[in-house]
C-alpha positions in Angstrom: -74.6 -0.4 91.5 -78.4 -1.7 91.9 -79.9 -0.5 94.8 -83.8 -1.8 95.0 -85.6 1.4 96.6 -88.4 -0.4 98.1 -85.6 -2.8 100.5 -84.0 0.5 101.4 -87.1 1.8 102.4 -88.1 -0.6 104.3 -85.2 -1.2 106.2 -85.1 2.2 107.1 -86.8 2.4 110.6 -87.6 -1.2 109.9 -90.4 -0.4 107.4 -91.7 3.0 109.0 -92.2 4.5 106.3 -94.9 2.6 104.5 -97.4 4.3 106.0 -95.9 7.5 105.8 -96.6 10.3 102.0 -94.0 10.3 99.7 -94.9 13.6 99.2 -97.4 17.1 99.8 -95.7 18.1 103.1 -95.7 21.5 103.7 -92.4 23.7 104.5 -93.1 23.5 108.2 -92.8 19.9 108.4 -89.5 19.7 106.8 -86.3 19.4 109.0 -83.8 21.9 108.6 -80.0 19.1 109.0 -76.8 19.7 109.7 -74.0 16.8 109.7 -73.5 17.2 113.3 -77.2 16.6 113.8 -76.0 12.8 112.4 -73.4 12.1 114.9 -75.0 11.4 118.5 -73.6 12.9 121.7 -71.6 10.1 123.6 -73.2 6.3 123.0 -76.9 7.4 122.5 -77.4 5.9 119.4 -77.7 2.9 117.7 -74.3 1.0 116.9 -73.0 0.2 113.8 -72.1 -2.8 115.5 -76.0 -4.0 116.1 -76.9 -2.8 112.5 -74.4 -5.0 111.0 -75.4 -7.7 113.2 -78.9 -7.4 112.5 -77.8 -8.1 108.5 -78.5 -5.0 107.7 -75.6 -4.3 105.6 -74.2 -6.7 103.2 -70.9 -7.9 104.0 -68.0 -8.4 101.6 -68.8 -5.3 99.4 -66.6 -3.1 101.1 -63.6 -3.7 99.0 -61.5 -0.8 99.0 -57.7 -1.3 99.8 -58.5 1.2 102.5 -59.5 2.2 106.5 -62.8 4.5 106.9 -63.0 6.3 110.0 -65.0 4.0 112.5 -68.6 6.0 113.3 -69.8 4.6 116.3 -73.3 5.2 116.3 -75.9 6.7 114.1 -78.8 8.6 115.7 -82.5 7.3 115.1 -83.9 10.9 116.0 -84.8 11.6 112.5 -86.1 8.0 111.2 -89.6 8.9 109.2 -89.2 12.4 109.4 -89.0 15.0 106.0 -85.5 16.4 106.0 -83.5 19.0 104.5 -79.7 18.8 104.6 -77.1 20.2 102.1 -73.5 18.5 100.5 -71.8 17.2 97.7 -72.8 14.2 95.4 -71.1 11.3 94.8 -72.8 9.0 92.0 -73.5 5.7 92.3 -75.7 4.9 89.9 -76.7 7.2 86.2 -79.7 6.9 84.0 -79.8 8.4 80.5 -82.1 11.1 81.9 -79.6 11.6 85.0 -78.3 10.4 88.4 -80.8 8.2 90.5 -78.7 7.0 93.1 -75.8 8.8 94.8 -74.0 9.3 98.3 -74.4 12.8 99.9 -71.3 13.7 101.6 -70.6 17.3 103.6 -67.3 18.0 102.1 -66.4 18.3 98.3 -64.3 15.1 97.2 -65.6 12.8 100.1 -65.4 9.3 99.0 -63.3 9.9 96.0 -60.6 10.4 98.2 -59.3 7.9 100.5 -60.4 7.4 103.3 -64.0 8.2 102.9 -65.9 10.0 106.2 -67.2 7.5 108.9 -70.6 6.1 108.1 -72.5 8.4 109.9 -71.4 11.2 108.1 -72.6 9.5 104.8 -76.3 9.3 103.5 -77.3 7.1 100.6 -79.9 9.4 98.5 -82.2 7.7 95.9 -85.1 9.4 93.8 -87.5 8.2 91.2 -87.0 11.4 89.5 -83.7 11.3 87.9 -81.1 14.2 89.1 -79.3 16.1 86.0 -75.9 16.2 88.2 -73.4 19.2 87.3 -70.6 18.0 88.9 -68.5 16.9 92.1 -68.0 21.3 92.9 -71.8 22.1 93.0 -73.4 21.5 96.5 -76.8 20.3 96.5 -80.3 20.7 99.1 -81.7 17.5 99.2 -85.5 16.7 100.7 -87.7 13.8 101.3 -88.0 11.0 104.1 -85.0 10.0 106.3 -84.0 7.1 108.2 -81.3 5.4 109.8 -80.3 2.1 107.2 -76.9 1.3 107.3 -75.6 0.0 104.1 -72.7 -0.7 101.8 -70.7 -0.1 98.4 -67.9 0.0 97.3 -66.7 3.3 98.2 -67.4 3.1 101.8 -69.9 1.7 104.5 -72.9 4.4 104.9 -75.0 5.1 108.3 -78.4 6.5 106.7 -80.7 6.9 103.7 -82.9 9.5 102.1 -85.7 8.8 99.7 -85.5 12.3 97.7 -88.9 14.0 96.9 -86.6 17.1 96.3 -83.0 18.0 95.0 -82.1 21.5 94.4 -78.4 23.6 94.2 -77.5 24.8 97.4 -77.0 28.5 97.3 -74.3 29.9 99.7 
């Protein structure tokens, strides 16, 4: 799967982030993230409904024989902001030198089997720097600048994205 990193950024916060470093934030200005953070309280957030009206996701490539859990709403709270949040990779897309595009899930097997986590339990990761991936078992820290960009593959529809500055194991 082809994912061009500079649409993904800018439909994130509908092109925040342009004006925002890549990178040289200090450990104070990161966002510690837990999955619940991603799931709003009541209908606070923005519905998947208006992102996919707003064309934000491309229709038709969900093609899996299968239902995902409807997520309601995805919360904007975080759009532009450095975060840190830990899960499990699921590869989208490999380079020679590793993974550079992937889906971070908070459960080990999300998306591999059926059905996949609602959207707003799903972020889209991409990074320049290519990830040397160990495996589906090996839970993962991942850092750099978040936003709410609803998208799709083939796997499953997914609520956000994060443009990695940082990936590192997660250590229990």
């Amino acid at each position: 799967m082809h994912v061009d990193r500079r649409c993904l950024l800018q439909a994130m916060a509908g092109g925040a982030f342009a004006s925002l470093p890549a990178a040289g934030w200090a450990n104070d200005d990161v966002v510690e993230l837990s999955w619940d953070d991603l799931v709003p309280d009541g209908d606070f957030g923005i519905l998947m409904n208006s992102l996919h009206e707003m064309g934000i996701v491309e229709h038709g490539k969900l093609t899996t024989g299968f239902e995902q859990p409807a997520a309601h709403a995805v919360t904007d709270a975080y759009n532009g902001m450095t975060v840190r949040i830990p899960g499990y990779v699921v590869p989208l897309d490999f380079e020679a030198t590793g993974l550079t595009v992937f889906i971070l899930v908070p459960y080990i097997g999300a998306c591999i089997h059926v059905p996949p986590p609602p959207a707003n339990q799903l972020v889209l990761v991409t990074t320049e720097v290519p990830y040397e991936y160990d495996g589906f078992y090996d839970p993962v820290y991942v850092t750099g600048m978040f936003g709410t960009a609803a998208t799709g593959t083939e796997l499953a529809l997914i609520g956000y994205a994060l443009s990695a500055d940082r990936i590192e194991p997660y250590h229990y």
